[in-house]
Structures are given as structure tokens and as C-alpha cells.
C-alpha positions as CSV (number, residue, x, y, z in Angstrom):
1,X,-42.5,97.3,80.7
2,X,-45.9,95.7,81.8
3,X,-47.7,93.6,84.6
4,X,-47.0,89.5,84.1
5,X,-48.6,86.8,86.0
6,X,-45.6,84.5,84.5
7,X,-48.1,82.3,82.8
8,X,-46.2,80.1,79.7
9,X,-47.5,77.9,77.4
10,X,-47.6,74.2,77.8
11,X,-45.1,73.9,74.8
12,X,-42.8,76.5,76.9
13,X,-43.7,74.7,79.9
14,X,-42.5,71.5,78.9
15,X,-39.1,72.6,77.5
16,X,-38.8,74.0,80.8
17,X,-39.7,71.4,83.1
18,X,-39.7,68.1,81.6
19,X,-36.7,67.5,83.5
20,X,-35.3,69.9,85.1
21,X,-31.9,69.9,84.1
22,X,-32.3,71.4,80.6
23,X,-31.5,73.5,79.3
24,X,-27.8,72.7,78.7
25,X,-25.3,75.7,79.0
26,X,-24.7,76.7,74.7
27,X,-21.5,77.9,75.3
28,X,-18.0,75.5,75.5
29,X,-17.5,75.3,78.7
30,X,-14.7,78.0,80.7
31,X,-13.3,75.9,83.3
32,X,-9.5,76.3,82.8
33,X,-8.4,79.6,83.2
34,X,-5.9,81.1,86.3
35,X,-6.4,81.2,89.9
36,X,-4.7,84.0,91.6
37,X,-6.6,84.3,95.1
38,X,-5.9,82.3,98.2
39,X,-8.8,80.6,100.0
40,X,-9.9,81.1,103.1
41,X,-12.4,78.8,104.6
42,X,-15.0,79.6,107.8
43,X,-13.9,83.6,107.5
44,X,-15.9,85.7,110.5
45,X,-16.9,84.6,113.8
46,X,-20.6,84.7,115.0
47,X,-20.5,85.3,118.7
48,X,-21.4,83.4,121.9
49,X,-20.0,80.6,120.2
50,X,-23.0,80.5,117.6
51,X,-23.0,78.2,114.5
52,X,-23.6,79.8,111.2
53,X,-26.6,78.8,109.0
54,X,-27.3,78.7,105.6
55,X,-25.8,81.4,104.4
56,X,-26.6,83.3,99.8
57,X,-26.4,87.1,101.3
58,X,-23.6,89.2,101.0
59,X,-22.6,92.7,100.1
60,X,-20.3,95.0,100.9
61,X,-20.6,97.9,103.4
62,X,-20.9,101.3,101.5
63,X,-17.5,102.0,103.1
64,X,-15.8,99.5,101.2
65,X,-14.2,97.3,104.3
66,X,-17.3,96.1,106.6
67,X,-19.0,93.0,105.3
68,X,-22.9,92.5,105.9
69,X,-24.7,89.3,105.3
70,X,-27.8,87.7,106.3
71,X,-27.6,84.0,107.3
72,X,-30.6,81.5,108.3
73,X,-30.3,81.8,112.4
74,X,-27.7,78.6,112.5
75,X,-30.1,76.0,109.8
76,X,-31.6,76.5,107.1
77,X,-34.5,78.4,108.4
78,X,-35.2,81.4,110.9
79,X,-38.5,79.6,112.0
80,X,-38.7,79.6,116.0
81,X,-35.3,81.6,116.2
82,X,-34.5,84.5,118.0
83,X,-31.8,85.4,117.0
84,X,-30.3,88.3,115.2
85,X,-29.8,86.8,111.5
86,X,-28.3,90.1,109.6
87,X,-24.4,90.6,110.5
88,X,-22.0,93.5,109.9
89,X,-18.8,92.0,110.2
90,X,-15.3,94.0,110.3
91,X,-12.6,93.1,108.4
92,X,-11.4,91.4,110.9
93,X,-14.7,88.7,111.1
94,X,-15.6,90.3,114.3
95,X,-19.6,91.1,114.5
96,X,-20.3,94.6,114.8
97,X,-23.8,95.1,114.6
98,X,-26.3,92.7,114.5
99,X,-30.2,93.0,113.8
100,X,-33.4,91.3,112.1
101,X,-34.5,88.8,115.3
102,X,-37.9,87.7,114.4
103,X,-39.2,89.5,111.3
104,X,-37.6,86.8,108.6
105,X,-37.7,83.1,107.6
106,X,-35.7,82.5,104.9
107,X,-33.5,85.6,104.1
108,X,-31.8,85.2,100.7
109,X,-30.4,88.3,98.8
110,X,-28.9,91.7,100.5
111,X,-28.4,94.9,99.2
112,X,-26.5,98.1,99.7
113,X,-27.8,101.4,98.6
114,X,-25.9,104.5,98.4
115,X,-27.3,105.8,101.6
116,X,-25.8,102.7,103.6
117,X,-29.4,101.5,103.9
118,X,-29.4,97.5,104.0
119,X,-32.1,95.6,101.8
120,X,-32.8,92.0,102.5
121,X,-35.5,89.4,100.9
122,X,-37.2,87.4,102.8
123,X,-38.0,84.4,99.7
124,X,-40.4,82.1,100.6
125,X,-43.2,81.8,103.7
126,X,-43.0,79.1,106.6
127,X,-43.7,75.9,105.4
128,X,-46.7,73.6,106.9
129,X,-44.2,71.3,109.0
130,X,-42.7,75.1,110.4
131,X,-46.0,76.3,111.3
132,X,-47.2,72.9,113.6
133,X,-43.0,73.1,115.2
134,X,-43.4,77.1,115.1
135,X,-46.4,78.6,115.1
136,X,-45.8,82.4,115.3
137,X,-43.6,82.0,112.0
138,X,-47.1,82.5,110.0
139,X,-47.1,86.1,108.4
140,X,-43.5,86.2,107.9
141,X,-42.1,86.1,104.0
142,X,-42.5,87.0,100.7
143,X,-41.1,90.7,101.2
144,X,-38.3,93.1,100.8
145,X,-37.5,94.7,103.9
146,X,-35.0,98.4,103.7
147,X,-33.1,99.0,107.2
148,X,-31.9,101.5,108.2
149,X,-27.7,100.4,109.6
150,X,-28.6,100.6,112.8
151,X,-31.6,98.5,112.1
152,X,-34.4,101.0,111.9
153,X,-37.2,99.3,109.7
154,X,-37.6,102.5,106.5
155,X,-39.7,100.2,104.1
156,X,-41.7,97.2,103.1
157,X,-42.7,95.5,99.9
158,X,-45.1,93.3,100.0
159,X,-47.7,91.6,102.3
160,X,-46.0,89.4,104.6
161,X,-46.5,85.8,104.3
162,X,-48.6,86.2,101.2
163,X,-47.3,84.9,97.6
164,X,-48.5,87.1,94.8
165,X,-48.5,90.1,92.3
166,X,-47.6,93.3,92.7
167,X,-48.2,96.2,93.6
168,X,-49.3,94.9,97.1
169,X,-47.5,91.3,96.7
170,X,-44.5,89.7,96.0
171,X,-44.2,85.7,95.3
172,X,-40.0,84.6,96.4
173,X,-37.9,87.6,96.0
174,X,-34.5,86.3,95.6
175,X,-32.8,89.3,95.1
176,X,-33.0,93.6,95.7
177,X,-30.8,96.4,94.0
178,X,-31.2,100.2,93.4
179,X,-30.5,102.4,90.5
180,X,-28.9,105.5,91.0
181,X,-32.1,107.3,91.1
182,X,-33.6,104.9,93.7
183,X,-35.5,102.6,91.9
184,X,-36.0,99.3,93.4
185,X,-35.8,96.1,91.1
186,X,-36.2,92.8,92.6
187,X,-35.8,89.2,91.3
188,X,-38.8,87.2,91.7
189,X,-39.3,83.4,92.0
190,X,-37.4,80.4,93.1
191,X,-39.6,77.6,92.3
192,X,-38.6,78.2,88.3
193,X,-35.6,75.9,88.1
194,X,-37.2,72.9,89.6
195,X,-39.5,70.3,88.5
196,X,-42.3,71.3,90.7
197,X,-42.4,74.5,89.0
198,X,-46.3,74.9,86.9
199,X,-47.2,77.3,83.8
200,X,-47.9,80.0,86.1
201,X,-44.9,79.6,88.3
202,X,-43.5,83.7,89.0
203,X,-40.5,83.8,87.1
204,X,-39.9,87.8,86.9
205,X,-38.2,91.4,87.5
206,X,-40.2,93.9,89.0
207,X,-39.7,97.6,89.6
208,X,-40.8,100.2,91.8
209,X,-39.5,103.6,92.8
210,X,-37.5,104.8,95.3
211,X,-40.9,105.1,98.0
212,X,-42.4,101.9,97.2
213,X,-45.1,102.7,94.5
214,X,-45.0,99.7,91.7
215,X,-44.2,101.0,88.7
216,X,-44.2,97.4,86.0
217,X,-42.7,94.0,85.6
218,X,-41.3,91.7,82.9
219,X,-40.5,88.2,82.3
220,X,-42.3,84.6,82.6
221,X,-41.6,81.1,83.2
222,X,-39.4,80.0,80.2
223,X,-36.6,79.0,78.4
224,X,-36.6,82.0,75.4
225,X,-34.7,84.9,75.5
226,X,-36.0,87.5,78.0
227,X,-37.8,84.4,80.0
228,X,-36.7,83.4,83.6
229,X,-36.1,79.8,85.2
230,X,-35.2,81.5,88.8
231,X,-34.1,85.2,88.3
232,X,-31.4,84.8,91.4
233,X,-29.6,87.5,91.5
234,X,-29.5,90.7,90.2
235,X,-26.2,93.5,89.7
236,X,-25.6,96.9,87.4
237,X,-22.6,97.7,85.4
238,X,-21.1,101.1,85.1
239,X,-23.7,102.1,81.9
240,X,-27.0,100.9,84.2
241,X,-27.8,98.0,83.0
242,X,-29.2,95.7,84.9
243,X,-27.1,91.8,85.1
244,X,-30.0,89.2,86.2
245,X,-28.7,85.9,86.8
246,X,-31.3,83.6,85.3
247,X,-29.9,80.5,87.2
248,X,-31.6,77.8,86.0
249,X,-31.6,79.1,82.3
250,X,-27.3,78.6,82.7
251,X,-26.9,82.5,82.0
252,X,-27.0,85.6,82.4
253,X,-29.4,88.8,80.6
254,X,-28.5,91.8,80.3
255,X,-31.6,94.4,80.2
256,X,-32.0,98.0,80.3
257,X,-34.4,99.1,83.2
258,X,-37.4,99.5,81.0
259,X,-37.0,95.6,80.8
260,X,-35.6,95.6,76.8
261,X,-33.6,92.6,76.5
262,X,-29.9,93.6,74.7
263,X,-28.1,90.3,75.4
264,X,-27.5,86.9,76.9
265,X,-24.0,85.3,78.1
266,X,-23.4,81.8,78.7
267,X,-20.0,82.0,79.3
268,X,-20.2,82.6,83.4
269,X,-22.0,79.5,83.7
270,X,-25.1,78.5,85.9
271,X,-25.0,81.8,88.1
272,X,-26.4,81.9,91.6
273,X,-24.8,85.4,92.4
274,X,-23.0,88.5,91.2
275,X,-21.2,91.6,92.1
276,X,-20.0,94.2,89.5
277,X,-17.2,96.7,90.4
278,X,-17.2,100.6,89.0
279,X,-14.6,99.6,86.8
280,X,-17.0,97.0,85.3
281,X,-15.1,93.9,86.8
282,X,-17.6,91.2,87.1
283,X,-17.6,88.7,89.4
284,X,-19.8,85.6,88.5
285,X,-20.2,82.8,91.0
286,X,-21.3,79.0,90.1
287,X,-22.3,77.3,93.3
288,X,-24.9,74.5,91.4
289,X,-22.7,73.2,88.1
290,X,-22.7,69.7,87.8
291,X,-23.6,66.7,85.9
292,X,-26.9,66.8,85.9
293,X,-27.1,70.6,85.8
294,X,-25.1,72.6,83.1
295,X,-22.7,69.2,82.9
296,X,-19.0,69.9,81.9
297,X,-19.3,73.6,83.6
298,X,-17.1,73.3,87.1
299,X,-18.1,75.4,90.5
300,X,-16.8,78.7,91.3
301,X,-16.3,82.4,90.8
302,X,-15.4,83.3,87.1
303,X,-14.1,87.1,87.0
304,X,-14.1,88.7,84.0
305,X,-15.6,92.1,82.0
306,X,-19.1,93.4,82.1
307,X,-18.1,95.8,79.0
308,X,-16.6,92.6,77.0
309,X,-18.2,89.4,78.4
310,X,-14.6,88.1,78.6
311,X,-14.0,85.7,81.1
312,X,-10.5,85.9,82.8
313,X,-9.9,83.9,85.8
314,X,-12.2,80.9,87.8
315,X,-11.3,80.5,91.6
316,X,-12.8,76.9,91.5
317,X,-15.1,75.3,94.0
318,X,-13.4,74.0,97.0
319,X,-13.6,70.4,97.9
320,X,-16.2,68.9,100.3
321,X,-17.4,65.4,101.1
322,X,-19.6,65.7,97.8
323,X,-18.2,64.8,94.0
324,X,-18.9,68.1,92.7
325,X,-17.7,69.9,95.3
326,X,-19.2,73.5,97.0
327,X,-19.1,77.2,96.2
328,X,-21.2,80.0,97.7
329,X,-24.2,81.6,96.4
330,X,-23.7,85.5,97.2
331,X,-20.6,87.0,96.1
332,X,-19.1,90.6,97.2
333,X,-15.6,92.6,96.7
334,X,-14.3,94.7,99.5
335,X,-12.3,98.0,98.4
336,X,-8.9,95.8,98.7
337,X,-10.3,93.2,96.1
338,X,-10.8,90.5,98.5
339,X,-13.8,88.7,97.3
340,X,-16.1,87.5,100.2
341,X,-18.3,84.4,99.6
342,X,-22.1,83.2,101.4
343,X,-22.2,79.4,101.8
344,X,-25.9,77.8,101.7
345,X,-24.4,74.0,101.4
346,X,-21.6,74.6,104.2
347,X,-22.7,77.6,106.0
348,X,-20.9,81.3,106.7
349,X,-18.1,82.7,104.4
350,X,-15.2,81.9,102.2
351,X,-13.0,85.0,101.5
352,X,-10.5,84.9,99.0
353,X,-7.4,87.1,99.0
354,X,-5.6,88.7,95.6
355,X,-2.3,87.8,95.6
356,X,-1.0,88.5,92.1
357,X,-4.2,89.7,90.2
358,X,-4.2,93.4,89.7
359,X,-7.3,95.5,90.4
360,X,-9.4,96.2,87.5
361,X,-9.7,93.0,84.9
362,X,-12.1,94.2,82.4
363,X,-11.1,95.9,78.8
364,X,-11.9,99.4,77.7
């Protein structure tokens, strides 16, 4: 593992960006397969009659039935809000605790450690329009924040409103996990997938331990193996390794947590979030698949093995007043395998309930 800057080469650079749609997904596309969940649409109630926001962060409590997430404050954006934008919902939908007024912008991935603690990113800074509506949103981004459950602010990574390198500096953290021993790995860069993205757009996974101290990174800008277009979310399987979803590659890579590549699955499609179970049950969802981006690949969560790379069932996107559809971003299962998903287009939750899938899909 070593210190990037995610510089490419113009050659990389322009497979990469000289339209933004490539590269095309390699694998035949898995869009038939069955559907055994129920859908649920608008699950969980925000209270005082408040609207839900933009919404990629979910996990599951460490108690296996609570549900937390971190929405944008009722928009797309936590600029000028005051409200509380990270939820712990019962399995009810009811709002149990709520937290976070003030000290984010644009929250986009949550984690649960093993101590209950709740991680959230905060993925970009305000943008020049935000600052002349909002100006006390300066100084706010580009961080990892640990809470406490009740709310108790443990740690920060990263200088607040400032894009750059670590150790002191993050640039768009999409997405926070820890490894058993406490090691913190986050997913770094948005821009990657887009056509505005440059040759030294951040396009990497970085690591530090358990109290904050930087310890390397890996990955660049690119379109080769072990190279990032948007590292978006970020899961381990049963053996450690560590899932990224390199979204706007179409796939997923599968590292150990020294950063050595050991493989690359097209098969789940253009991920935007994941959530692997101890019995190494992956869940995979697709909210950006369409024609122009990975065409032929439908929306939705494929479920499958994280031991195989079989793919065995696809809840598909539901229907909205778009062509393509909708599916969520962030994906989580509670302990009764009801899968809970974060809406950006739409906003709040879908859950999805098993009705004749047993528990425990992968293979041995």
C-alpha cells in the first residue's frame, strides 16, 4: 500500500472520460432471475410532518432490528438546515433518536462498527451558489465523522471543508467501514464517473487505524484493474476482504486490506451500494443502469454469494415517472432479512420483505 494523488495518464484519462458512459459492463447482462420480496414504498416516518431528502445512507443497528440512516435535511443538501439529518428508526419507522443538526452538507455513506458507533461521510463541501444562500455552510465537508449512538462526536478525519490528501485531508468520501481490528477504510472521490472528472481527479481507498493515524492508500483515476471511476461503497465478506463498488467502472473489486487486487465481478452490475451478511450473502444494488450507462443492465438489488460470485435473485427497480425507473443507493439487511433501501432520486426508504426466500443464499 502507498500514498496516490490519483494522477492517470492522458491515454487513461481519455478511456475514462471521453464520454462518460464507458466503459460498458463485460459481463451478459443478469436481469432475469426471481423476485421473492414484497415492496414497500415510503417505509419510516420523519416527525413533525417533515419531508425526507435525498437519501444513499443506510445500515443496520448493531442490534440487528433498528435502522439508521442519514438523509439531506428534506433536499438535496443540508446547507442552511437545522435540522437533525441522522435517523435511528425502529422497526416500526418510528424515529428514535435523532442527531447531526449543523455539522454536515451532503452526508452520503454510514457505517456501523461493532461498538454501535455510527460513521457518516460528509462527501463534498458547499458549493459557491450555497455559500452566497448560506453563508455559515463554509467549513463543513470533505470528512468522516464517528458518533457516538447517542450522538457524542469520538472522531474526525479530515479538515473540514477542505479537498485533499491524507493524512490531514480527504477529497469526497463516499463511503466508511471498519475491520475487525478497527481499521478505518474509506472510499474516496465522486467526481470519477463523470465527464468533468481531470487526470488528477481522487479516485481511491484509503486506510487508517482504529485512532485516526493514516496508515496508506491505493488506486487512481482509471479504467484498469485495481483503478477507480467513483469508489462508492465499500463492504467485507466473512474472509476480510474488502468489496469496493467501483460504480462508474460497472463492477465490483475485491482487495485484501493491504490494497492487493484478487478479483473483479461484473456480474452485479453498475453498483452504487452494498451490504454483505456473516453468511456471505451479498446484496448488490443498481440504482444508475441504463441506456447510456451500463445499457442492457436493469435497476435493482441482485442478491447472490460473496464466496461464489453467483448471482441468485434481482428485486428490480420500481417504476417512477422516468423510463428507467428508480432504485436506492444504500442497501442494508435487518436480522429478519428484510432488506432496507436509501432513495437519492425519490427520497427516504424502500424495505423489502422475504416472503419465500430462505435465509442464507450463498454456496459453501
Amino acid at each position: 500500500m502507498k500514498r496516490t494523488t490519483g494522477f492517470a495518464s492522458a491515454l487513461v484519462l481519455a478511456a475514462t472520460i471521453a464520454g462518460s458512459t464507458a466503459p460498458q459492463n463485460q459481463a451478459e447482462p443478469v436481469n432475469y432471475l426471481p423476485n421473492p420480496y414484497e415492496t414497500v414504498r415510503n417505509w419510516g416516518q420523519l416527525p413533525d410532518g417533515r419531508n425526507w431528502g435525498s437519501t444513499s445512507a443506510v445500515h443496520v443497528d448493531r442490534d440487528g432490528r433498528n435502522i439508521w440512516v442519514a438523509e439531506r435535511c428534506g433536499a438535496n443538501t443540508c446547507a442552511g438546515s437545522n435540522v437533525d439529518p441522522i435517523l435511528k428508526l425502529d422497526p416500526s419507522g418510528r424515529v428514535v433518536t435523532a442527531f447531526g443538526a449543523g455539522l454536515l452538507i451532503w452526508p452520503h455513506g454510514i457505517h456501523v462498527d461493532r461498538e454501535g458507533n455510527i460513521w457518516v461521510t460528509d462527501a463534498r463541501a458547499a458549493t459557491p451558489e450555497e455559500l452566497q444562500r448560506f453563508p455559515g455552510a463554509r467549513g463543513k465537508g470533505h470528512e468522516v465523522i464517528k458518533f457516538s449512538p447517542e450522538g457524542r462526536i469520538l472522531l474526525r478525519i479530515g479538515t473540514v471543508g477542505e479537498a485533499g490528501d491524507p493524512p490531514h485531508r480527504l477529497t469526497e468520501p463516499n463511503d466508511v467501514i471498519t475491520a475487525p481490528n478497527g481499521d478505518i477504510f474509506i472510499a474516496e472521490g465522486h467526481i470519477g464517473q463523470y465527464p468533468e472528472a481531470t487526470p488528477d481527479s481522487v479516485a481511491r481507498v484509503s486506510r487508517f487505524s482504529r485512532d485516526g493515524t493514516f496508515i496508506g492508500s491505493w488506486g487512481r483515476i482509471g479504467t484498469a484493474r485495481g483503478e477507480f471511476r467513483t469508489p462508492h461503497a465499500l463492504a467485507f465478506d466473512s474472509q476480510g476482504r474488502l468489496f469496493v463498488a467501483d460504480r462508474g467502472n460497472n463492477r465490483i473489486q475485491i482487495f485484501t486490506q493491504d490494497g492487493r487486487l484478487l478479483n473483479v465481478w461484473n456480474q452485479f452490475s453498475r453498483v452504487s451500494g452494498m451490504h454483505i451478511e456473516p453468511d456471505d450473502t451479498l446484496y448488490a444494488i443498481d440504482s444508475e443502469s441504463d441506456p447510456t450507462r451500463n445499457a442492457g443492465w436493469r435497476k435493482g438489488i441482485r442478491i447472490g454469494s460473496a464466496r461464489t460470485g453467483e448471482v441468485s435473485y434481482l428485486i428490480p427497480g420500481h417504476l417512477t415517472d422516468t423510463p428507467a425507473g428508480a432504485a436506492g443507493e444504500g442497501v442494508t439487511v435487518d436480522a429478519d432479512g428484510n432488506i432496507y433501501a436509501a432513495e437519492v432520486t425519490v427520497g427516504g426508504l424502500t424495505k423489502y420483505i422475504p416472503r419465500l426466500v430462505p435465509r442464507g443464499t450463498s454456496s459453501n
